[in-house]
Backbone of each chain as nested JSON, in Angstrom:
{
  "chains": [
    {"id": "A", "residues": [
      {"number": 1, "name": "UNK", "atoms": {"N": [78.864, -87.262, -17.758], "CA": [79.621, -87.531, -16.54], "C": [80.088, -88.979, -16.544]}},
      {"number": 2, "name": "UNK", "atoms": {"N": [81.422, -89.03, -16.061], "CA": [81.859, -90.314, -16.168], "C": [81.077, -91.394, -14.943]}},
      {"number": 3, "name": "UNK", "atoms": {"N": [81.301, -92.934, -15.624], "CA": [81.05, -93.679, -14.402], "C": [81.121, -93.689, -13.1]}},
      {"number": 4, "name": "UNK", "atoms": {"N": [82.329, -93.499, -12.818], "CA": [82.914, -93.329, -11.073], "C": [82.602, -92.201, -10.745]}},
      {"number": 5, "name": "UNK", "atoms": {"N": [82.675, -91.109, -11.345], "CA": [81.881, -89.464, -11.07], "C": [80.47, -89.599, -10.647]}},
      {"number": 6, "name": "UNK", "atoms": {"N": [79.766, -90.578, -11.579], "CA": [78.274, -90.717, -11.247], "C": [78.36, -91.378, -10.257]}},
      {"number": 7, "name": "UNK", "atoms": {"N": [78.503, -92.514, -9.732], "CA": [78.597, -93.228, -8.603], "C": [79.156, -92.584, -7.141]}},
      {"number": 8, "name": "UNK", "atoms": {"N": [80.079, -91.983, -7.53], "CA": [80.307, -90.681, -6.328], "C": [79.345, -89.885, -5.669]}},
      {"number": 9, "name": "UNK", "atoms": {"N": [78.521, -89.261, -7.182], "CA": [77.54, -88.13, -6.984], "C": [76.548, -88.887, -6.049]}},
      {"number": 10, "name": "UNK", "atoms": {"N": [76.146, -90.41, -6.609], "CA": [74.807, -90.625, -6.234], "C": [75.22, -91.323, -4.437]}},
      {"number": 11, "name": "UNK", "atoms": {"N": [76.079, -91.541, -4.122], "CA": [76.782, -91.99, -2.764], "C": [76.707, -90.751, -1.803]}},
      {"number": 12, "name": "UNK", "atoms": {"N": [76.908, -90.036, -2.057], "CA": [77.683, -88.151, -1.291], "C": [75.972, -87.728, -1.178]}},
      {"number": 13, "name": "UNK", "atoms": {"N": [75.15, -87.928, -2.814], "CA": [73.886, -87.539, -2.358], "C": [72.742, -88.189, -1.319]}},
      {"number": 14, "name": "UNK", "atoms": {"N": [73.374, -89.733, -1.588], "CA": [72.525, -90.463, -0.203], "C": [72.876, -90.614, 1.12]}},
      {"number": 15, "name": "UNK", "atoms": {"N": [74.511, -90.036, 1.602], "CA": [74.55, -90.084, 2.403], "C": [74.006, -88.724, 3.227]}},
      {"number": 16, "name": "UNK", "atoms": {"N": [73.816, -87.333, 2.416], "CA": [73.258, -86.167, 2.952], "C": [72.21, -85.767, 2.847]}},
      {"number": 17, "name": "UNK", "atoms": {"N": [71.42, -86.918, 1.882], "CA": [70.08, -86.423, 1.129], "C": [70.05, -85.077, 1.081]}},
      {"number": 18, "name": "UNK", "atoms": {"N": [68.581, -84.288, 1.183], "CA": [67.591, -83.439, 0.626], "C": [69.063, -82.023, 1.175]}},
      {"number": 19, "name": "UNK", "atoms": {"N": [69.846, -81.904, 1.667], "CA": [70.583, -81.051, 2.191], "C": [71.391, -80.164, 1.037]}},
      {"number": 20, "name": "UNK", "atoms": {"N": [72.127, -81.598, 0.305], "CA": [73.1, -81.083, -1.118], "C": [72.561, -80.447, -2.434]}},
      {"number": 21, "name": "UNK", "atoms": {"N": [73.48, -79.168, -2.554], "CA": [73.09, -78.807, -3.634], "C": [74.165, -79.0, -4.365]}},
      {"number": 22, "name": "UNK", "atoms": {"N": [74.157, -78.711, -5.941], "CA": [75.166, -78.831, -7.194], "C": [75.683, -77.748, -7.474]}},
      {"number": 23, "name": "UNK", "atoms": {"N": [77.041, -77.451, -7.314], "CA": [77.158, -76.304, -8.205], "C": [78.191, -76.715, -9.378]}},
      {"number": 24, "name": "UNK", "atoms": {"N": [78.158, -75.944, -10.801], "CA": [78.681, -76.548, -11.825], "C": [79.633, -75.521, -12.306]}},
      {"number": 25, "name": "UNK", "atoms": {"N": [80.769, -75.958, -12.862], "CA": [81.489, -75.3, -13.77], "C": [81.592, -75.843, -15.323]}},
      {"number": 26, "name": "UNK", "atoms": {"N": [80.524, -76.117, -15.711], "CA": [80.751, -76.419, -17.127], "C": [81.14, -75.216, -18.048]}},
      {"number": 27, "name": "UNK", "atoms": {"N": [81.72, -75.573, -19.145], "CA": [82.361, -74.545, -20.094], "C": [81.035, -74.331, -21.129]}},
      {"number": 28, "name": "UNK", "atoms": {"N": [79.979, -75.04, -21.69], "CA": [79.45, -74.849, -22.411], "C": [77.994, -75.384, -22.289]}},
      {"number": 29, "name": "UNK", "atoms": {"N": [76.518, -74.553, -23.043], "CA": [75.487, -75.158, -22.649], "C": [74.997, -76.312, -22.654]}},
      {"number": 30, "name": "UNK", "atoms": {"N": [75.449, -77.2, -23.783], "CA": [75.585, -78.337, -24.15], "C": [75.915, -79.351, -22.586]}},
      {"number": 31, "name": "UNK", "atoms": {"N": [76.982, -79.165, -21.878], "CA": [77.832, -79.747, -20.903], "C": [76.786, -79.685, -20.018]}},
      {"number": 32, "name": "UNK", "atoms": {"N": [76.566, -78.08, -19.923], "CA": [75.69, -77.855, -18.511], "C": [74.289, -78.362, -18.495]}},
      {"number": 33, "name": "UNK", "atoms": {"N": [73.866, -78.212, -19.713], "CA": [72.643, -79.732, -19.735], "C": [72.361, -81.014, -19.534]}},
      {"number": 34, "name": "UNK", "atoms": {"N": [73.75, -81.331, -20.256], "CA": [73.767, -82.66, -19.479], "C": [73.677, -83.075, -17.726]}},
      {"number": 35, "name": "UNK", "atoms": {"N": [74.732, -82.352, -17.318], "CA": [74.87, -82.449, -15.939], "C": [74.209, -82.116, -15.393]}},
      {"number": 36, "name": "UNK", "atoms": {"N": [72.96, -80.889, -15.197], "CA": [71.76, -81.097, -14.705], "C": [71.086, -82.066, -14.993]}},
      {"number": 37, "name": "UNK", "atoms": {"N": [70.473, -82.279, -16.189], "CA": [69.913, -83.517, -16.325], "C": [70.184, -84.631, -15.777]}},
      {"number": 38, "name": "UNK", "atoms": {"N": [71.754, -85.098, -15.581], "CA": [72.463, -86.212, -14.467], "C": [71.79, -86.187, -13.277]}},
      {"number": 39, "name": "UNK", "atoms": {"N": [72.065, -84.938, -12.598], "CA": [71.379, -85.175, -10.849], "C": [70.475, -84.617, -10.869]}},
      {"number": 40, "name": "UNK", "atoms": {"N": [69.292, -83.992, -11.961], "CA": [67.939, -83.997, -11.593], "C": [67.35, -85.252, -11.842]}},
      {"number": 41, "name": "UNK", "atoms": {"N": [67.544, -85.536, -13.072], "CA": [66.299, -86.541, -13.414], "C": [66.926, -88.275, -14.068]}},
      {"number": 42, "name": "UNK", "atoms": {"N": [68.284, -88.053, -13.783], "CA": [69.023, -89.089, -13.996], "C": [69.729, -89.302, -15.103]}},
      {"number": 43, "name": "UNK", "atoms": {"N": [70.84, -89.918, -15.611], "CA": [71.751, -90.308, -16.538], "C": [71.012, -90.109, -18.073]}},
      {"number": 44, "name": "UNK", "atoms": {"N": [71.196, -89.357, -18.441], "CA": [70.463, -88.825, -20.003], "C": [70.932, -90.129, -21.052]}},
      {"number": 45, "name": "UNK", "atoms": {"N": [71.935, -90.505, -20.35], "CA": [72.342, -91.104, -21.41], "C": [72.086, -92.888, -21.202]}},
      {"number": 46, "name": "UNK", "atoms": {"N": [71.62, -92.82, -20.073], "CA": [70.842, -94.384, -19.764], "C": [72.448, -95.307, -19.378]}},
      {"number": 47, "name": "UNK", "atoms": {"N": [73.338, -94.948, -19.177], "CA": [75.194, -95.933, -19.107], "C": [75.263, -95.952, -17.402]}},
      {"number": 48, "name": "UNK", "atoms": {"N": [75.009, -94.88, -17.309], "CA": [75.805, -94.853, -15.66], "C": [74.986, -95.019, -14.413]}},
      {"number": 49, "name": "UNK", "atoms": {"N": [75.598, -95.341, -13.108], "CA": [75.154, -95.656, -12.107], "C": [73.712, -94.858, -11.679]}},
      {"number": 50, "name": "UNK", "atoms": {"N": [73.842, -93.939, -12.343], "CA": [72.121, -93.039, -12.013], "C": [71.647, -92.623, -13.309]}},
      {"number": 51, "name": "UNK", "atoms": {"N": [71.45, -93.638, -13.927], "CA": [70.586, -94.181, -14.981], "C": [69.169, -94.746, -14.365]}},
      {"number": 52, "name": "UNK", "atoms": {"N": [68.153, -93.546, -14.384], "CA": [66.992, -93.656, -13.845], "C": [67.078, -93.419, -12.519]}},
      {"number": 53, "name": "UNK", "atoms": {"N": [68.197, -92.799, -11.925], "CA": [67.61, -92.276, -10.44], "C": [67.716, -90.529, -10.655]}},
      {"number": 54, "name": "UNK", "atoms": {"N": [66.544, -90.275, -10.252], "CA": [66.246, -88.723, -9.99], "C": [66.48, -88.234, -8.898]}},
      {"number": 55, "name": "UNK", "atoms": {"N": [67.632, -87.977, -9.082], "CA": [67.959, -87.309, -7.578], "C": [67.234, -86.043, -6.974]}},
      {"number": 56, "name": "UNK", "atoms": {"N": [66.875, -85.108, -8.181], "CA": [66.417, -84.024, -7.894], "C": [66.891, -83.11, -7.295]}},
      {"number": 57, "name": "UNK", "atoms": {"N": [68.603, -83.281, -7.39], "CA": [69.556, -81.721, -7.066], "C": [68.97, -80.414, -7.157]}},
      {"number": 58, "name": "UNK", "atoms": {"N": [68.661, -79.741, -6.211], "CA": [69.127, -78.438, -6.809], "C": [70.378, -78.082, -7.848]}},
      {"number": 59, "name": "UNK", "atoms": {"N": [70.636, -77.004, -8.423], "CA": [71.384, -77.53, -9.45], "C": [71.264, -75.78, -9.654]}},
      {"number": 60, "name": "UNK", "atoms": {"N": [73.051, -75.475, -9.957], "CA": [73.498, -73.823, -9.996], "C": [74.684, -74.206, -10.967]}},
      {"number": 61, "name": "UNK", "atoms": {"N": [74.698, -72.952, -11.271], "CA": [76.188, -72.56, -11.871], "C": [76.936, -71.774, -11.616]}},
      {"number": 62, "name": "UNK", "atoms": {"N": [78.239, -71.45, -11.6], "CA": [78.968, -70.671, -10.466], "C": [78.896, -69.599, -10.858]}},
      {"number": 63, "name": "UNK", "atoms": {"N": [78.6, -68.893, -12.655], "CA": [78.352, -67.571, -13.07], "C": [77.355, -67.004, -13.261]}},
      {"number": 64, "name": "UNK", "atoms": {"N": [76.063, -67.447, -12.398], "CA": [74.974, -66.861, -11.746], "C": [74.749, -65.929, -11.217]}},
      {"number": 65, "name": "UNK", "atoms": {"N": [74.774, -64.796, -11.362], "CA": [74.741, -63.734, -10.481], "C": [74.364, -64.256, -8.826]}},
      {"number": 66, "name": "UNK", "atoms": {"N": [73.268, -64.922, -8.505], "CA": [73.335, -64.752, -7.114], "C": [74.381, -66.47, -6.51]}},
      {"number": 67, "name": "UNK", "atoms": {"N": [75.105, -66.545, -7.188], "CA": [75.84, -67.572, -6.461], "C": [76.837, -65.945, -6.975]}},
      {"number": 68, "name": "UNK", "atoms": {"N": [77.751, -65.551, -7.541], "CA": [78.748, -64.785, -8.099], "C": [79.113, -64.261, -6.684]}},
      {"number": 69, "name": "UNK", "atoms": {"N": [77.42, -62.952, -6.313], "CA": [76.995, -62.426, -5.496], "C": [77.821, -62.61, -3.657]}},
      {"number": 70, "name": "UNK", "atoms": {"N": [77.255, -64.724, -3.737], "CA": [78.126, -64.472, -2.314], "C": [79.292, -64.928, -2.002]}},
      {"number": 71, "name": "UNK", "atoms": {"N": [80.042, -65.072, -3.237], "CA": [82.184, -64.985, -2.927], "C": [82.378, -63.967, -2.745]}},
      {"number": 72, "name": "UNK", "atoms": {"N": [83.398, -63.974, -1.992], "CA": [84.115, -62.307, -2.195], "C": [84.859, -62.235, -3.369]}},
      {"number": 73, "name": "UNK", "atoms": {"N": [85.085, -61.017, -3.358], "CA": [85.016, -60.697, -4.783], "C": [86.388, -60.841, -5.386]}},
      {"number": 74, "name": "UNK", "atoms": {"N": [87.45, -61.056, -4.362], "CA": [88.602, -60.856, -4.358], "C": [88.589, -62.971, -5.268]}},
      {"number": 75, "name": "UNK", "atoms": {"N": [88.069, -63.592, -4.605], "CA": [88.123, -65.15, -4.286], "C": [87.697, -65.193, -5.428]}},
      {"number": 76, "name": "UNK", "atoms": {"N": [86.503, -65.115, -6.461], "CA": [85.729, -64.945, -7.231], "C": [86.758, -64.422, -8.855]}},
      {"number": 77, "name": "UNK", "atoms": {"N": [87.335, -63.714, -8.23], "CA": [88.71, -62.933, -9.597], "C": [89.168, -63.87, -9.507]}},
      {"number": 78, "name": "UNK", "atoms": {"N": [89.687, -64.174, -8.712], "CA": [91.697, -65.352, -8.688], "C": [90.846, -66.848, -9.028]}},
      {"number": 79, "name": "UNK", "atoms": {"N": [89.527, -66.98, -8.665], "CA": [88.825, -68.616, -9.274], "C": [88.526, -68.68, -10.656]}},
      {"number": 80, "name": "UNK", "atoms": {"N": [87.66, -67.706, -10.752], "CA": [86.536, -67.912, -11.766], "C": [86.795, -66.62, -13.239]}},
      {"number": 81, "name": "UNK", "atoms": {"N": [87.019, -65.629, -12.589], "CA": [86.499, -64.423, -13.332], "C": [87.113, -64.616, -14.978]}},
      {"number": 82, "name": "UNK", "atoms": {"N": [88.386, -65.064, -14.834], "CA": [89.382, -64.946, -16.409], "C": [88.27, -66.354, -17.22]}},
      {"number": 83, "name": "UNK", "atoms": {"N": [87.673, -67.087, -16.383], "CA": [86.727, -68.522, -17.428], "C": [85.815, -67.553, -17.667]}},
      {"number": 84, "name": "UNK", "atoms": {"N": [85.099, -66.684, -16.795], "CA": [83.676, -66.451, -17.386], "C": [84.314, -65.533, -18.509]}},
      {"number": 85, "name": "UNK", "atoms": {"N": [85.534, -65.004, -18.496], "CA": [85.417, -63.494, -19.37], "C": [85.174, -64.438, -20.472]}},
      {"number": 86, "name": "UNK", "atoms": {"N": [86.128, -65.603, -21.051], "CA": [86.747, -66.3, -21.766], "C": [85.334, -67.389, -22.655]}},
      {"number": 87, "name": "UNK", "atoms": {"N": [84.406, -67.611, -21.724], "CA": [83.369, -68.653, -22.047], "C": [82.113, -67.562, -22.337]}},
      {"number": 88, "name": "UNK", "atoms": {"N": [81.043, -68.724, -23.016], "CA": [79.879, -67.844, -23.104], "C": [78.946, -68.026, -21.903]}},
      {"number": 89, "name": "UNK", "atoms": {"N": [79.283, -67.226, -20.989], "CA": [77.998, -67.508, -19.965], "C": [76.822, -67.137, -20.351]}},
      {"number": 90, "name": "UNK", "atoms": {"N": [76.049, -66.265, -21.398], "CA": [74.777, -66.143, -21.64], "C": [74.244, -67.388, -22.129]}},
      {"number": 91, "name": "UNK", "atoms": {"N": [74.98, -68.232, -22.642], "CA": [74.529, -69.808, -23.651], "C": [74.764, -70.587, -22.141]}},
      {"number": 92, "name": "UNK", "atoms": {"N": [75.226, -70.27, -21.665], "CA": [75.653, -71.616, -20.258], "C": [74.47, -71.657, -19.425]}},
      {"number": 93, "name": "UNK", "atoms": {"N": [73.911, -70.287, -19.164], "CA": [72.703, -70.149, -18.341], "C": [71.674, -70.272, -19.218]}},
      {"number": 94, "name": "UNK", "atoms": {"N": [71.633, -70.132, -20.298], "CA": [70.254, -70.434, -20.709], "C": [69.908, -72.005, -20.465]}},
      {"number": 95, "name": "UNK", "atoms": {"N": [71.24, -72.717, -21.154], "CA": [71.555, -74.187, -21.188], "C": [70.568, -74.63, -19.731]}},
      {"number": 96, "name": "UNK", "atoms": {"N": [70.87, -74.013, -18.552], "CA": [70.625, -74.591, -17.545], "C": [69.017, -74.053, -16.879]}},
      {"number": 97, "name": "UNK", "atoms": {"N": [69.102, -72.84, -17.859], "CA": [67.14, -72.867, -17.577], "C": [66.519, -73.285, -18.85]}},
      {"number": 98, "name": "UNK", "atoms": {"N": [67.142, -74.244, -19.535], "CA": [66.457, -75.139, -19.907], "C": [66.212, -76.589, -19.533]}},
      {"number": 99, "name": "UNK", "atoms": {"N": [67.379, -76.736, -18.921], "CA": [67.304, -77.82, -18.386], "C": [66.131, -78.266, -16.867]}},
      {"number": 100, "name": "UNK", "atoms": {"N": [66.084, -76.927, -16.158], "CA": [65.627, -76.416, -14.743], "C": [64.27, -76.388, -15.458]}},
      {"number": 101, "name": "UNK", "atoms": {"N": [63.713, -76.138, -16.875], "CA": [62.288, -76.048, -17.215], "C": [61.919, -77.439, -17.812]}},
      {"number": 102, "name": "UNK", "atoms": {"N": [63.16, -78.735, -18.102], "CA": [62.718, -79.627, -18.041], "C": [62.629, -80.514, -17.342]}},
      {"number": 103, "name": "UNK", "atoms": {"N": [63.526, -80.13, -16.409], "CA": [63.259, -81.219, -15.263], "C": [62.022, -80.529, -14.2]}},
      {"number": 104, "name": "UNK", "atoms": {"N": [61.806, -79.339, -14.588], "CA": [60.935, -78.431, -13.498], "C": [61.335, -78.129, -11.845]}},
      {"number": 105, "name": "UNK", "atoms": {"N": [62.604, -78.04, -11.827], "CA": [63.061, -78.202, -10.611], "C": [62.999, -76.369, -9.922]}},
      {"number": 106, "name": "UNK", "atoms": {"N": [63.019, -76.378, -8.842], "CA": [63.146, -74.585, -7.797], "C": [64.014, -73.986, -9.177]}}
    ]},
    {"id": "B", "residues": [
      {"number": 1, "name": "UNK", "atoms": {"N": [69.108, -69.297, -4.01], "CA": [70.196, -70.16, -3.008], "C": [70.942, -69.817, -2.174]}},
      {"number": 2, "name": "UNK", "atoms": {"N": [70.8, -70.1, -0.96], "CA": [72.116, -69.149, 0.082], "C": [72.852, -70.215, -0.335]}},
      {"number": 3, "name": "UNK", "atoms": {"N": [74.538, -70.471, -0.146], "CA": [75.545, -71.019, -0.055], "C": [75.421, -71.232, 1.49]}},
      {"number": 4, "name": "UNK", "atoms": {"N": [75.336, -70.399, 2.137], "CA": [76.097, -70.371, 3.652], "C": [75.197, -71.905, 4.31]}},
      {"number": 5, "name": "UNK", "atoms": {"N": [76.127, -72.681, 4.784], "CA": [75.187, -73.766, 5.754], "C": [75.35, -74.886, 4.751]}},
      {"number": 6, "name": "UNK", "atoms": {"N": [75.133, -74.777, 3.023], "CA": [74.699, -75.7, 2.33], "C": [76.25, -76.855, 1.978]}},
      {"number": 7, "name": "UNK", "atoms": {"N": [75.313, -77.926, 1.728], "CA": [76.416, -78.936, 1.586], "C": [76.445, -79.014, 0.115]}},
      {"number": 8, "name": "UNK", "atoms": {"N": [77.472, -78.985, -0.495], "CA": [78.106, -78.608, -2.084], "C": [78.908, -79.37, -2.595]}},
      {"number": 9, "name": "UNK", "atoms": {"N": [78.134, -79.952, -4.138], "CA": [78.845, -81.21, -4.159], "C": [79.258, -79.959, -5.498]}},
      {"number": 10, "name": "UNK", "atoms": {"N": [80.408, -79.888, -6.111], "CA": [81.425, -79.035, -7.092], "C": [81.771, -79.98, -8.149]}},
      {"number": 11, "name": "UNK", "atoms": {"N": [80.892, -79.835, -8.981], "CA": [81.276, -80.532, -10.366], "C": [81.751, -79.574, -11.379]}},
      {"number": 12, "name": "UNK", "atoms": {"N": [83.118, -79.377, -11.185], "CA": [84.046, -79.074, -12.412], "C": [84.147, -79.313, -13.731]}},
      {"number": 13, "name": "UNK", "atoms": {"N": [84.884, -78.561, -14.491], "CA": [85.289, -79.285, -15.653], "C": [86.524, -78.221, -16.166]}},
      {"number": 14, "name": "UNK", "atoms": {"N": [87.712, -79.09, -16.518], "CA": [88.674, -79.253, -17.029], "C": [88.731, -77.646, -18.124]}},
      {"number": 15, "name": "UNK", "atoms": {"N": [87.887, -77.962, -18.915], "CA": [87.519, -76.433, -19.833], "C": [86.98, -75.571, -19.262]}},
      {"number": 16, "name": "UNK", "atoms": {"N": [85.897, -75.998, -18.253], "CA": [85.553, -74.444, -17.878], "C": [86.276, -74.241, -16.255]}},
      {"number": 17, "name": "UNK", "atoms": {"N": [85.114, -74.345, -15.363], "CA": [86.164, -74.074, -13.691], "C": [86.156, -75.349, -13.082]}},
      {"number": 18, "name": "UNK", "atoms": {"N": [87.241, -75.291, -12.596], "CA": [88.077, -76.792, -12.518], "C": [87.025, -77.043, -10.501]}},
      {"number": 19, "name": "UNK", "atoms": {"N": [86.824, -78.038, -10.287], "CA": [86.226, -78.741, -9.008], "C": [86.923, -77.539, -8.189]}},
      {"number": 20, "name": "UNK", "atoms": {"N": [88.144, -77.824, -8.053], "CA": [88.888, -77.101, -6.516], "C": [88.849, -75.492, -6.796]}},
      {"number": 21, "name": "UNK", "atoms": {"N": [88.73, -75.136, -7.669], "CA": [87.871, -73.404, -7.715], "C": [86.747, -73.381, -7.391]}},
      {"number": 22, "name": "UNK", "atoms": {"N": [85.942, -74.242, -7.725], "CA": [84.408, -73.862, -7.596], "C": [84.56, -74.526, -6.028]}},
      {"number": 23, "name": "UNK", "atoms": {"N": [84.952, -75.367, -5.583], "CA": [85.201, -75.922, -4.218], "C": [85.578, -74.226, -3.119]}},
      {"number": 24, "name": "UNK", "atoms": {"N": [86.597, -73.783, -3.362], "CA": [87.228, -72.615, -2.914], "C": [86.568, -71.632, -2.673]}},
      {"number": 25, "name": "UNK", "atoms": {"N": [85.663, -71.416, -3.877], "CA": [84.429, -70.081, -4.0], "C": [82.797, -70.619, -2.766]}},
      {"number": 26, "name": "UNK", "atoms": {"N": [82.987, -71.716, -3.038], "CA": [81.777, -72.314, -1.794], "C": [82.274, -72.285, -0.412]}},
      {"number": 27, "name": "UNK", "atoms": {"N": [83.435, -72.923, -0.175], "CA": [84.091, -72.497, 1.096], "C": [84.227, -70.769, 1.868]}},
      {"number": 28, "name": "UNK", "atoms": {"N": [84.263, -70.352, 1.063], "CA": [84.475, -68.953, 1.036], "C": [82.918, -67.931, 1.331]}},
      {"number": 29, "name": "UNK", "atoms": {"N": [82.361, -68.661, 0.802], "CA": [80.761, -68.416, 0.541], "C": [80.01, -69.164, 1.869]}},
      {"number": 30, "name": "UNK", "atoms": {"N": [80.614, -69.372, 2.944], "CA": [80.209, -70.79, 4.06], "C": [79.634, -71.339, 4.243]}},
      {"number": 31, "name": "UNK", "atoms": {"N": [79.793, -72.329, 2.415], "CA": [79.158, -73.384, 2.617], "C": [80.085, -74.764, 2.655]}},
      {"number": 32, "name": "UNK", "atoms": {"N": [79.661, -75.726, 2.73], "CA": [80.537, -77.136, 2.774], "C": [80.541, -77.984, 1.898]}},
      {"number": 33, "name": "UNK", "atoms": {"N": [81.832, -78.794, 1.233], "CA": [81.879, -79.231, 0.152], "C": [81.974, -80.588, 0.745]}},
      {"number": 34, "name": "UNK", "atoms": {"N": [80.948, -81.436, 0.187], "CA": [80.969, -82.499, 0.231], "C": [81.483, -83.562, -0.732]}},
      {"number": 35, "name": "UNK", "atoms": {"N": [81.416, -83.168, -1.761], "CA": [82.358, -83.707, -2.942], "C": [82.948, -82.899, -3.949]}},
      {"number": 36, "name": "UNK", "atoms": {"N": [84.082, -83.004, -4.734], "CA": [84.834, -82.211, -5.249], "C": [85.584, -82.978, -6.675]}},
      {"number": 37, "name": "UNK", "atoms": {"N": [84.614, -82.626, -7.524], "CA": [85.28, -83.644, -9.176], "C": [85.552, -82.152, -10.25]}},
      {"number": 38, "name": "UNK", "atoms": {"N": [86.651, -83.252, -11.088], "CA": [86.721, -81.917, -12.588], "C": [86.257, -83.211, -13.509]}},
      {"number": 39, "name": "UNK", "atoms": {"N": [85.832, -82.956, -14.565], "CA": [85.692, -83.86, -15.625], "C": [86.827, -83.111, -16.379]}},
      {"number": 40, "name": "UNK", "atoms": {"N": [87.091, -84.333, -17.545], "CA": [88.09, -84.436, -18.533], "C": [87.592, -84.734, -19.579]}},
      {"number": 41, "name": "UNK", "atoms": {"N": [87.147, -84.278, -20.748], "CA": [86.667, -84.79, -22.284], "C": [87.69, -84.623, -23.066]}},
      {"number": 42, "name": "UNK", "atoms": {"N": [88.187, -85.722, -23.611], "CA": [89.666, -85.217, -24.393], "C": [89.22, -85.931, -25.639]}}
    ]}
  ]
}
């Protein structure tokens, strides 16, 4: 995540605290690791503004079955549906319960 | 996770679903977007 992206995240998260959750559209597991790792347990990569702050996001992905679950379904086609056909969501979600088993987060 | 009520920060990306889709699908879902980014890796 870029600089000013991180600095955003960690601003939006202190002004709402414990309330905000993440949801992600990364294309690949690789991506989606990182970016959990960003707002759980802080900047993986030690550069950016939440470099060592653990925010401890909750932290989703939009081709989750129970996030999928509550768009309508109509909203869900015309957003999302042609990326998931197109991407590997089985590697995207694993990506992110690995990440969810290292940061140990809900 | 319910959506409904929750405040939703939508981190996009450029390759996969861009901020203002995943923004759209949370709105829709009634929850509230509090921030709204796509990343770019070029």
């Amino acid at each position: 995540m870029g600089l000013e992206d991180q600095a955003a995240v960690k601003r939006v998260a202190g002004e709402h605290g414990s309330d905000v959750v993440v949801l992600l559209g990364t294309p690949d597991a690789e991506s989606t690791q990182t970016l959990a790792q960003t707002v759980v347990t802080g900047d993986p990569s030690y550069a950016g503004p939440l470099a060592g702050v653990p925010l401890g996001l909750p932290v989703f992905h939009v081709f989750e079955p129970e996030v999928r679950d509550q768009v309508p379904a109509d909203v869900y086609e015309a957003q999302v549906a042609l990326m998931e056909m197109s991407l590997d969501r089985d590697a995207i979600l694993a990506g992110l319960r690995e990440a969810r088993g290292t940061a140990a987060t809900p | 996770m319910e959506l409904q009520g929750k405040k939703v920060i939508a981190l996009g990306e450029r390759d996969g679903v861009p901020g203002p889709a995943l923004a759209e699908c949370v709105r829709r879902a009634g929850g509230e977007v509090v921030l709204t980014l796509t990343a770019c890796y070029v």
